[in-house]
C-alpha positions in Angstrom: 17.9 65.0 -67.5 17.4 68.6 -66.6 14.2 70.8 -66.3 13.6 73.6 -68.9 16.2 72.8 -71.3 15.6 72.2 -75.1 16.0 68.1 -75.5 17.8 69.1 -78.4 20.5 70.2 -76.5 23.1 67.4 -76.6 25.3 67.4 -73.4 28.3 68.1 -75.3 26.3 71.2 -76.7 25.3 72.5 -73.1 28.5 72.1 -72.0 30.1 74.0 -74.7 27.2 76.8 -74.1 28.3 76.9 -70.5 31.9 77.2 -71.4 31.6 80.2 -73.4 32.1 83.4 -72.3 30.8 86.8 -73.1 31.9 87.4 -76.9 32.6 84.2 -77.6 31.0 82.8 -80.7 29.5 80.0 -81.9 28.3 78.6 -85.5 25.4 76.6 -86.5 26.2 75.1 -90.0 24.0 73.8 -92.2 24.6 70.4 -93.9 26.7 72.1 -96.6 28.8 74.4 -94.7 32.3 72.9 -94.3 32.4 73.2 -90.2 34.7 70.4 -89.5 37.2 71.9 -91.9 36.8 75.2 -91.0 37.4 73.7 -87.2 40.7 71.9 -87.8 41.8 74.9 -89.4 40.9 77.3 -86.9 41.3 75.2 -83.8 38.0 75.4 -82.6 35.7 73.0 -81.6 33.6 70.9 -83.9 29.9 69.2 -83.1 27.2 68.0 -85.0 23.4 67.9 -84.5 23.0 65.4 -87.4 18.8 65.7 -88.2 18.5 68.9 -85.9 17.2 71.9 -88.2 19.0 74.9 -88.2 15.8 77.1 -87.1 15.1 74.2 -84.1 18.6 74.7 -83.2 19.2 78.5 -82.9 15.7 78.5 -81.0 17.3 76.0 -78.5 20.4 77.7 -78.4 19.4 81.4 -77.9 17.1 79.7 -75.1 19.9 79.2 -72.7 22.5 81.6 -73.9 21.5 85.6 -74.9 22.8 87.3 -77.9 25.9 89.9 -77.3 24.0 93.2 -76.3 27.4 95.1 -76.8 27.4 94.8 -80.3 24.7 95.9 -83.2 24.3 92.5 -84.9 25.2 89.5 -82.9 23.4 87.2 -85.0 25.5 87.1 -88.3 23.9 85.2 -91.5 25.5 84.1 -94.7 25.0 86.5 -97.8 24.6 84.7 -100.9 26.7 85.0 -103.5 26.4 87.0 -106.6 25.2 84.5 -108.8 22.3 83.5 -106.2 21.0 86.8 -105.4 18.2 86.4 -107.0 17.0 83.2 -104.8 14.5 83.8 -102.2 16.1 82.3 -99.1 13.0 81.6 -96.7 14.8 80.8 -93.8 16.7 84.3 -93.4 12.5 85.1 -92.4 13.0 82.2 -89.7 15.8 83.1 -88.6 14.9 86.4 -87.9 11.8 85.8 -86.2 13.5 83.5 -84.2 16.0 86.0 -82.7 13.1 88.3 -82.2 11.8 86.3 -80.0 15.0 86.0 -77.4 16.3 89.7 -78.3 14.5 92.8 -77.5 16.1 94.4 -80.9 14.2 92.3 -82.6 15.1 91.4 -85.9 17.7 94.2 -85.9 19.9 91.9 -84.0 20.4 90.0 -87.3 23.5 91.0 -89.6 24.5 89.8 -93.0 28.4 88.9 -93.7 29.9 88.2 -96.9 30.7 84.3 -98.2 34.1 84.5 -97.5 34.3 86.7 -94.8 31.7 84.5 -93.1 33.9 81.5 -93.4 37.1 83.2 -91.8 35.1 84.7 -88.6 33.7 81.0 -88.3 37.5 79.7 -88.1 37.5 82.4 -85.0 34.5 80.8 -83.3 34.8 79.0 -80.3 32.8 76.2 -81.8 31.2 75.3 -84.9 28.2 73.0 -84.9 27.3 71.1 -88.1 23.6 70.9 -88.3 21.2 68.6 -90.5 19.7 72.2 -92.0 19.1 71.6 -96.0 18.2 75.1 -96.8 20.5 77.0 -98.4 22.1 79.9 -97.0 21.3 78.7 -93.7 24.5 79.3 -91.6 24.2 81.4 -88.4 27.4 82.9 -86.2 25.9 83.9 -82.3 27.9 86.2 -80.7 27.6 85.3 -77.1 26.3 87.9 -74.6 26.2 88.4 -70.6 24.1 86.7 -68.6 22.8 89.2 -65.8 
């Protein structure tokens, strides 16, 4: 047990948090997004967080690690697709308030990447984490900062 870290945390997680270093990135996938695919195919490594939300998660996460203050938009989402742009995606809202609260930029921090082009930068990360998030449209890339 240790003091002042989200429970949620599984030691596997932490440790991967630790091991990161400054631009490294990691995914939190919800329960649609194919992460362990996407992690055999890019050699990176694969978790899950089987009944963690995706909004519980990122707040846990960007409690122990900051967001890249290098670049504009270290928080990535997934856009939707054509054919879904007209769905209201409620957790973007979440998401954003969420990074607000660990960044000074606010919700500024948050960027929006493309389907596709989302999927190949995840293959890049340095882990993906499959999450039991059942929204829609809820995959998050953190780009990892420096801790000062």
């Amino acid at each position: 047990m240790l003091m002042n870290i989200p429970g949620i945390l599984s030691p596997e997680l932490l440790a991967t948090l630790c091991e990161m270093g400054h631009s490294d990135v990691i995914v939190l996938g919800d329960a649609n997004f194919p992460g362990k695919r996407f992690a055999h195919e890019g050699n990176c490594k694969f978790l899950r967080a089987d009944g963690i939300s995706g909004t519980a998660l990122l707040d846990a996460v960007l409690s122990v690690i900051p967001a890249d203050a290098y670049v504009q938009t270290p928080v990535q989402l997934m856009q939707t697709m054509d054919c879904d742009k007209d769905l209201e995606i409620p957790i973007w809202k979440e998401y954003e308030k969420i990074v607000a609260k660990h960044d000074a930029r606010g919700k500024s921090a948050v960027g929006y990447l493309e389907r596709f082009t989302f999927y190949e930068a995840a293959k890049k990360a340095y882990c993906i984490v499959q999450t039991g998030e059942t929204a829609i449209y809820a995959n998050v890339l953190i780009q990892k900062g420096v801790i000062k």
